[in-house]
N, C-alpha and C positions, 0 to 999 in steps of 0.2 A: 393397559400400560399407559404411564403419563408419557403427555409428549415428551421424545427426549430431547429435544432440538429447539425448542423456545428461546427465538431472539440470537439464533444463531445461523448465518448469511445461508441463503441455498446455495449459492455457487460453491459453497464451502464445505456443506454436506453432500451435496454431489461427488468430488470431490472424496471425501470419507467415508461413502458408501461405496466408492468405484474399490478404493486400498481394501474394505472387507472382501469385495468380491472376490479380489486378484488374490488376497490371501488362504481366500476358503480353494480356491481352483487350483494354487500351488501345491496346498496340502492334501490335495486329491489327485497329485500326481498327475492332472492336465496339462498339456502344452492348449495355445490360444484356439491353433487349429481343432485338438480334439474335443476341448469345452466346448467350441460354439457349435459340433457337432451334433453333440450330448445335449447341449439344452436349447437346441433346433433354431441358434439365432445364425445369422451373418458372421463371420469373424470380425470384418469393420463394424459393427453394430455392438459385439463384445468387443472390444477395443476401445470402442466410444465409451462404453457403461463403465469400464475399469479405469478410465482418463475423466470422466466426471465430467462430461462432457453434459453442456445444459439443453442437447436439442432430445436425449434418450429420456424417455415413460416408463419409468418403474412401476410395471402393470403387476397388481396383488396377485394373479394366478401367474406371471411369469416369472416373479421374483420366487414365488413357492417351487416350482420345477428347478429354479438355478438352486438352489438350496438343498433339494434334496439327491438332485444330481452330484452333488458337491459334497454330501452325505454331513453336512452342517451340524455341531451339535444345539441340543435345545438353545441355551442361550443365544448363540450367533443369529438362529432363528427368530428368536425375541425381538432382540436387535437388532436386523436387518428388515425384518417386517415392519418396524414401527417406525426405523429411518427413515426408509420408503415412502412408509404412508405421510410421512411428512413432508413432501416433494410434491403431494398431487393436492394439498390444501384447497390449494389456490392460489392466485399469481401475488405474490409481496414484492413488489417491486422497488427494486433498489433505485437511484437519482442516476445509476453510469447507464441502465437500459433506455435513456432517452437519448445515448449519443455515440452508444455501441457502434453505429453504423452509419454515422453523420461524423462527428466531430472528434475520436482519437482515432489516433493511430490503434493497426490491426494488432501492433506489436505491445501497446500501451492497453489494450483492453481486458486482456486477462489480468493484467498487475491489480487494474483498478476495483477488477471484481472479488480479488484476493484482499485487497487492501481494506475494501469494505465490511471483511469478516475478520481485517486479524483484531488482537485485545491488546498487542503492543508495536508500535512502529518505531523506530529507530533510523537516523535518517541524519547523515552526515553531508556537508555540502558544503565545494570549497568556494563556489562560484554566486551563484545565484540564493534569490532566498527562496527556500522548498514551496511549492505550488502550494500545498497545506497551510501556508505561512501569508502566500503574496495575496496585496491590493489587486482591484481591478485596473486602476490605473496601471502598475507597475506589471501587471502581468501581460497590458496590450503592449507594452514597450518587447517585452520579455518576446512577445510574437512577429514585433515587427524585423525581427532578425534571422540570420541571416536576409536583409533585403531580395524581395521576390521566391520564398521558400514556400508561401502560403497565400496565396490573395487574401482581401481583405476581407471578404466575407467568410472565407476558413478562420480567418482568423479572429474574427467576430466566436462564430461558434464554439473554437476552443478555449477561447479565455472565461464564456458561458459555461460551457463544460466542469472548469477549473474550479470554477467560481460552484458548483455544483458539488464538487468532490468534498469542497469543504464542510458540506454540514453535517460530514461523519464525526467530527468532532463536536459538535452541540447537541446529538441527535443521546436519545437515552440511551443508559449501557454504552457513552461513548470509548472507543479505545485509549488505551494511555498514547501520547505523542512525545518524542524524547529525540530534542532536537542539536546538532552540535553544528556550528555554521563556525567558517575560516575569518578570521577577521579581515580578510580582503573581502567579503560580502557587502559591509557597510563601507568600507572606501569605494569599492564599484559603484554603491546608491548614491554614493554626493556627486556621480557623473551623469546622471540620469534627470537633472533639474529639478530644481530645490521643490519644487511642489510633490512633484512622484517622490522624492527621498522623505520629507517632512511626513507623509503619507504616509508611506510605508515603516519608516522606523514606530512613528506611534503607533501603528498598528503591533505590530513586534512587543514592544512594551503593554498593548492594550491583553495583546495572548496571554503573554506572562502571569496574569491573574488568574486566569483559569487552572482550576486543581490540577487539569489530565496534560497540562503542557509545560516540559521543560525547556528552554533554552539555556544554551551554553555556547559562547562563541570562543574558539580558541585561536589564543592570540598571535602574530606572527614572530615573537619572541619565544615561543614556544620551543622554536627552530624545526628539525626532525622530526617525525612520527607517523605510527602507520597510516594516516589516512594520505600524506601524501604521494604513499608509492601506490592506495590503494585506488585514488579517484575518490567520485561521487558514488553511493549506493545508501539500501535500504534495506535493513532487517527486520524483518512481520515475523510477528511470534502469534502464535493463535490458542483460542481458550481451546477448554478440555469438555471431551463428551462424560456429560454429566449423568451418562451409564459405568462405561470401565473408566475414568478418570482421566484418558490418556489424553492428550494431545490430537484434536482433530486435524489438525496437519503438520508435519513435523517443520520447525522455523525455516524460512526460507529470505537469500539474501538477492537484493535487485539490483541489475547497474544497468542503466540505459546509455544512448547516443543518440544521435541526430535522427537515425533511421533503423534503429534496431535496439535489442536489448536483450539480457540473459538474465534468465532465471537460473539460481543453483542450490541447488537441494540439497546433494551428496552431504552426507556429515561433513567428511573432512572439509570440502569449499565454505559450508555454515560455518565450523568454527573457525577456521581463516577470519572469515569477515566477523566474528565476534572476538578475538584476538585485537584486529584493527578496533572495531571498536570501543573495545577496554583502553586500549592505548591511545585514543583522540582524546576521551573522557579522561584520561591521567594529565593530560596534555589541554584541559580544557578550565576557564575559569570557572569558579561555582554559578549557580543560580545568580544571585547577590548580585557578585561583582559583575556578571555577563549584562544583567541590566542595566549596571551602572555604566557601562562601558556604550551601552546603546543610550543610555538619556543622553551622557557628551558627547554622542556625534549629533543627538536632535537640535541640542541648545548649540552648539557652534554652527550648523544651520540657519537656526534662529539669526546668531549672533551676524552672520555671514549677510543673512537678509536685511538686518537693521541697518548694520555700516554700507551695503548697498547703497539702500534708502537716503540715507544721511547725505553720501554722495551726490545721488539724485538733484536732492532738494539745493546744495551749494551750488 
């Protein structure tokens, strides 16, 4: 059988190999306790394999036993065998495994390894401009805040980090990025000193060429709408196993904070935040216009810096 998994994150098929397990041992009428009985693991060890858990070894003669234990039909067999063997390649290591354990947060590092496998990010932001988006500059400012939250050398490391996360976007087979930012975004930049805002806006405008990245800033005459009652969050959508068709993980919506963050899955909470979504984007200017709205706060910058200047010199 071809690989079925080509070019698609291991964290992510781990993951989608765990949902077949738990499916095949539903349908077999196990509870956790009596599966890991039956196919002579640890319950915390089936627990891990079914959560996609990337420290479990999908060993060919053990995934054969959970299987037939599980009384699997041929296909699941097919597919589950080949997944597997997909997992023990060899190490393909993604840019978040150099800072898993250094430089994010505990609560931040599953997102990132998620994020590295979905095919659409969606990413609403009323404050800041999304990590995917920011300067180096503008992301060390981003860290020196709250004062005393991080020393400097943490905070060295995360903005390295950040600055890492981004080449999921240049990298081949990049995901789509589909971005909608508050227009209080770009007034908070012209407070941050005209070199970090000059910076960062042309960067913003420099994204915009790229095929896989939308921007859309919605305006604060907009008034109303759901992304203000919703916060900040992020919808991953993820490609399909290119054996049954489906959905390697069903979309899943992100909201963080200072020191935590939630994942939520459930259908009803996803199409909540897809609802909000809909409605920021009705609420949002086109492509076009959202540029155009970012060149005139670069040149009143500009503008801003000359009559400084002019100052100056009298």
């Amino acid at each position: 059988m071809a690989e079925p998994a080509g070019g698609i994150g291991i964290a992510l098929l781990r993951r989608h190999i765990g949902r077949h397990f738990e499916r095949l041992r539903i349908q077999a009428g196990l509870t956790q306790d009596q599966a890991a009985a039956r196919v002579e693991l640890s319950k915390s060890t089936l627990i891990r394999m079914e959560n996609g858990n990337d420290g479990v070894k999908f060993r060919d003669v053990q995934v054969r036993h959970m299987l037939e234990q599980y009384n699997a039909s041929t296909t699941d067999r097919e597919v589950l065998m080949a997944l597997t063997a997909e997992t023990r390649l060899g190490p393909r290591k993604s840019w978040w495994h150099d800072y898993t354990e250094t430089s994010l947060p505990p609560w931040f590092a599953m997102y990132v390894s998620l994020e590295d496998s979905a095919s659409v990010i969606q990413y609403w932001e009323q404050e800041l401009v999304p990590g995917l988006l920011q300067t180096e500059a503008y992301a060390q400012r981003v860290m020196q805040v709250p004062p005393g939250l991080v020393d400097d050398a943490e905070a060295a490391r995360r903005v390295q980090a950040r600055l890492a996360r981004q080449s999921l976007l240049t990298r081949p087979m990049a995901p789509r990025l589909e971005v909608a930012m508050c227009e209080a975004v770009l007034h908070r930049l012209t407070g941050m000193g005209p070199s970090i805002a000059r910076g960062q806006l042309q960067h913003l405008l420099d994204l915009t060429q790229r095929v896989n990245i939308e921007l859309r800033i919605v305006p604060w005459s907009s008034g109303m709408h759901g992304g203000v009652a919703s916060g900040a969050f992020i919808l991953l959508h993820f490609p399909h196993d290119p054996i049954s068709g489906e959905p390697l993980e069903p979309p899943m919506a992100y909201s963080d904070s200072l020191t935590g963050a939630m994942y939520l899955t459930k259908p009803a909470e996803v199409h909540s935040y897809r609802l909000v979504w809909a409605d920021v984007l009705n609420n949002a200017l086109d492509p076009g216009a959202s540029r155009s709205v970012i060149t005139s706060f670069l040149e009143g910058l500009h503008s801003d810096g000359e009559r400084h200047a002019r100052m100056v010199q009298e």
